[in-house]
Each structure stands twice: as structure tokens, then as C-alpha cells.
N, C-alpha and C positions, 0 to 999 in steps of 0.2 A: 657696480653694474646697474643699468639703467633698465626696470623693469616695462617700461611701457618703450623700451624699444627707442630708436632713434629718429628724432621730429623731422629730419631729412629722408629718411626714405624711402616715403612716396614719390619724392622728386629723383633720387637716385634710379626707382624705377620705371617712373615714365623718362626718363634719359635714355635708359638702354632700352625701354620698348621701342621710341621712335628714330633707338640707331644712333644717337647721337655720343654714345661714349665710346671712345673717351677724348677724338680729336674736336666733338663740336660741342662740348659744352663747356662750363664757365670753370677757369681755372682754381676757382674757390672752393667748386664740387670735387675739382678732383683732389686738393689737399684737404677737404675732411674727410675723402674715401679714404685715405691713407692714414688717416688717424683714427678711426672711426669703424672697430672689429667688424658691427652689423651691418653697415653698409661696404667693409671692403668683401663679407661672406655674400654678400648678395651680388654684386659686382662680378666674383670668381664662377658662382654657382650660374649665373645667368650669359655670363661670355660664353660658356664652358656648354648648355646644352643649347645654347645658339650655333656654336660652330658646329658643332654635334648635328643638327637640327639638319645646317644647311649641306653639310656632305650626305648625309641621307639623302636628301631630294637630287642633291646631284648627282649620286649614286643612283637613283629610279630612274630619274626622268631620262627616259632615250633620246637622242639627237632629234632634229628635224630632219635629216635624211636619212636617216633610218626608218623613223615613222610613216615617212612617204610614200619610202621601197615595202613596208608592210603591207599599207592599206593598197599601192599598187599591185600585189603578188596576191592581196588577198580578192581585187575585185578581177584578175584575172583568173584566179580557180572558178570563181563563181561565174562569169561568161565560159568559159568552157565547161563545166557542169552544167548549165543550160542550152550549150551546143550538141552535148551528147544528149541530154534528155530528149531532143525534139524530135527526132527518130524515132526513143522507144515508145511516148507517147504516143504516136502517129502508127508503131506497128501492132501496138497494144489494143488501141481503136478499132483500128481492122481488125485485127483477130477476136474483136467482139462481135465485130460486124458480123462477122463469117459464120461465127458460132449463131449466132442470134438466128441467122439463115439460113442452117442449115435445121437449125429445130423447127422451124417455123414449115421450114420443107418439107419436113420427117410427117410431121404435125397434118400438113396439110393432103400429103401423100397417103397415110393411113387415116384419115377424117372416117372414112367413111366407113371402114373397119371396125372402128373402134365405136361408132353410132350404132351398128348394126347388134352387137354383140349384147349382151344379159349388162355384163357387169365391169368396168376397170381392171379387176383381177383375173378375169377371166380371159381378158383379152390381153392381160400380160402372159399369161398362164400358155394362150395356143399358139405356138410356132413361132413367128419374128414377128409378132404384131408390135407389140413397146417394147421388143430389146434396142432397134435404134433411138426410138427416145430416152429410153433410159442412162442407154450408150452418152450418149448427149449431155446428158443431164447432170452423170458422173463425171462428164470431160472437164464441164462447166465447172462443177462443185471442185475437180481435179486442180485446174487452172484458177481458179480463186484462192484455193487455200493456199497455193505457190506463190500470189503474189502479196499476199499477206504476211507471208514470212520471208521473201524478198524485200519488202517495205520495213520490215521490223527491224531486219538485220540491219536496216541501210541505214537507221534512224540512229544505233547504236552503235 
């Protein structure tokens, strides 16, 4: 038994690294792999998870038409995903508008109410002076916290 191993099998392994065994290399290498225990266990152990190796990848890698049909089915959800969005955005908008405008109206329609009076509370306090703004306020506060957990859920 040869303890530093066999003075050949560096070159036995760069053979089968760059693919050349066993039909492209020199027929001298292949009769001392066949004499030669540690170079014929490195020969076995190295075919053996190269083939291994290459059915794995063959086994992952999906076709090129498949890949295609992917990334095409995938950039089609995503144009239609942004054909629906452009409505909601666009109704969303407006109903800010609205809201913005009608507080603004509430706002402007009791101005004067609300100047004339002691105190804020007090002019919440007497009859409908700031339940329409309040009304408003709560609608606002109503419709945002909906679309927060609209958006939340959508995310997830």
C-alpha cells in the first residue's frame, strides 16, 4: 500500500474534470486506472456524482417553452391587475374629492356659527352646529381605516 497515495492522480482528476474520460484520453491512463485501486475509486466515485449531478439539473431546469408560457401568463396577470386598478384608483380619487368638499362646505356653511359662539364645545354642545362636521370627520376616519385593511389584506 502506497501511502502518499498515487503520483497519477492529479492527472486522473483533471481528465475527468475537463470531461475527457474515458473516450479522450491517452490509452496509458486508462490501463493504469485499471490497475491502480486509487485512481480506479476516484474514476467510480467521480463518474458516479457527475451523472448524478447532471440528472439533477435536468431534472430542475424547465424547458424553454415552458419558461416563456410562464413569464407570458405572468406578464398577463399583471396587465390586467393594472387594468382593474385604474378605475379604483380614479373612484377612490373622487371620493376624496367629494369628501374633502363636502367638509370644506360643512366648514364654510357654519363659519360663522361657530365664530360667533364662546367656545368649540360649546358649539358642538348647541343643536346641529358640528354634528355635520363631525359626521364628516367620522365618515373620513370610517373610510380610511377600510382602506387600510383593504390594502393589508390585499398585500397578503
Amino acid at each position: 500500500m502506497n501511502w502518499s497515495g498515487c503520483s497519477r492522480l492529479g492527472e486522473v482528476r483533471q481528465t475527468l474534470a475537463q470531461g475527457h474520460w474515458p473516450h479522450a484520453c491517452a490509452a496509458e491512463l486508462r490501463d493504469h486506472v485499471t490497475q491502480c485501486s486509487d485512481c480506479a475509486d476516484e474514476v467510480l466515485i467521480t463518474t458516479h456524482l457527475q451523472r448524478a449531478r447532471s440528472q439533477a439539473v435536468a431534472a430542475v431546469r424547465p424547458s424553454s417553452s415552458n419558461l416563456l408560457w410562464l413569464k407570458a401568463q405572468a406578464r398577463r396577470r399583471t396587465a390586467a391587475l393594472e387594468q382593474i386598478e385604474r378605475p379604483l384608483v380614479a373612484a377612490q380619487t373622487f371620493a376624496f374629492a367629494v369628501i374633502l368638499a363636502t367638509i370644506t362646505g360643512l366648514i364654510a356653511a357654519h363659519w360663522h356659527g361657530l365664530t360667533d359662539r364662546a367656545s368649540m364645545l360649546t358649539a358642538a354642545l348647541a343643536g346641529w352646529g358640528m354634528a355635520p362636521i363631525l359626521l364628516g370627520i367620522g365618515s373620513l376616519a370610517t373610510l380610511g381605516c377600510l382602506a387600510v385593511v383593504y390594502l393589508r389584506d390585499e398585500k397578503q
